[in-house]
Every structure is written in structure tokens, then in C-alpha cells.
C-alpha positions as CSV (number, residue, x, y, z in Angstrom):
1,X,-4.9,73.5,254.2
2,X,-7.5,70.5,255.0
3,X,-6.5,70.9,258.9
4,X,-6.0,74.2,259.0
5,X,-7.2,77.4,260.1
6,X,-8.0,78.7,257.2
7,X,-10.4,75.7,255.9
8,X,-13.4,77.4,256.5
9,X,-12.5,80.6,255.4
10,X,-12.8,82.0,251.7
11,X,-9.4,82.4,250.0
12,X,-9.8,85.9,249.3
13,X,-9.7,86.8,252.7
14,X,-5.6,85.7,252.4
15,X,-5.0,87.6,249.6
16,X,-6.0,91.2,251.0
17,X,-5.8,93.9,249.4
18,X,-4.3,96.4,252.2
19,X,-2.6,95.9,255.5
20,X,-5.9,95.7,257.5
21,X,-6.9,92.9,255.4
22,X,-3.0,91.5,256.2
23,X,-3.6,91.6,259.7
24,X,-7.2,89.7,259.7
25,X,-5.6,87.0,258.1
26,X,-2.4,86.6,259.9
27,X,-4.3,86.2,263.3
28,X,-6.2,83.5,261.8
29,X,-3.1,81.5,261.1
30,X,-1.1,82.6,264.7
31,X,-2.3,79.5,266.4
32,X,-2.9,77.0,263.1
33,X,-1.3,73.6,263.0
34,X,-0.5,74.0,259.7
35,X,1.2,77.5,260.4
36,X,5.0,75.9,259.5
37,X,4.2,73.9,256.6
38,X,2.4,76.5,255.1
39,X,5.1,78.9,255.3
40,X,7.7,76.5,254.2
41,X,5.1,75.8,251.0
42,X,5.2,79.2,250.4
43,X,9.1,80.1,250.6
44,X,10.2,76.7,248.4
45,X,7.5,77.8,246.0
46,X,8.4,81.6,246.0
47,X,4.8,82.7,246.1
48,X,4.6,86.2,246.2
49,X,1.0,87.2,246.8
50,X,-0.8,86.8,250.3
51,X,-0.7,85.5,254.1
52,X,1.0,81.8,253.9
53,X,2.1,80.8,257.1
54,X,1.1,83.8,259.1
55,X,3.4,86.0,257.2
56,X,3.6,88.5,254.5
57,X,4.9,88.9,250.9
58,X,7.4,91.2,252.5
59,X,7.9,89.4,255.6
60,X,8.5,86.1,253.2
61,X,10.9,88.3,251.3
62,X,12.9,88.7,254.1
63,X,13.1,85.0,255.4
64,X,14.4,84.3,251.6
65,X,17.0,87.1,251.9
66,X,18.2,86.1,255.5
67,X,18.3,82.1,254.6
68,X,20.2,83.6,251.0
69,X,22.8,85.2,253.5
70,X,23.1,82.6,255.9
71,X,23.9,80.1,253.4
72,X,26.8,82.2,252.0
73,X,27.9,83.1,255.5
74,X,27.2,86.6,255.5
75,X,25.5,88.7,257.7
76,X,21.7,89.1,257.1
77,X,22.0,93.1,256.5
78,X,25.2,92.3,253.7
């Protein structure tokens, strides 16, 4: 977080409160540095609340579900 985007932004602005907010916050990580790391912090952790990584809690949901799947060798829909 020290090198990235969102260094000189307040942490509340990555914990939104509605999908406008979502947004905001995911086009201040699109072009970060730190945009993979922070992501991968977030899935190994399985934080649930706010934009890590320029994604989602739903969108992280879904990476979990699809890596889950891909692991067992079924399709991601199964």
C-alpha cells in the first residue's frame, strides 16, 4: 500500500458503501503497481469488505470459486 495508488487516499473511500463508490475506487487502482499483490492479499486473507486489487467482494468471490473449481478439475459453473 506504501507504493500504491491508494497512498494518498483515505481508506474509507475503498470501503464504499454502494456501487458508485465501488467504481471510484476501482479506477483508482486500474493502473496501480500494487494492483496484483493487493488482490492476491486479499484472496489468501479472504477479506470480504471493499476494493482490493481493483476488484470487488463479489468479483473476489468469484476468483475464489473459479480457483476452488479449477483445483478440483471442474468446470468454473459446477
Amino acid at each position: 500500500m506504501a507504493v500504491g495508488n491508494c497512498a494518498e487516499e483515505p481508506p474509507t473511500l475503498f470501503f464504499p458503501s454502494d456501487g458508485v463508490g465501488v467504481e471510484v475506487a476501482k479506477k483508482i487502482c486500474e493502473d496501480c503497481p500494487s494492483k496484483e499483490p493487493c488482490l492476491e492479499y486479499a484472496l489468501a486473507n479472504r477479506i470480504d469488505h471493499g476494493v482490493w486489487g481493483g476488484t470487488s467482494e463479489r468479483q473476489r468471490r468469484r476468483i475464489l470459486k473459479a480457483r476452488r473449481s479449477a483445483a478440483l478439475g471442474q468446470p468454473a459453473g459446477a
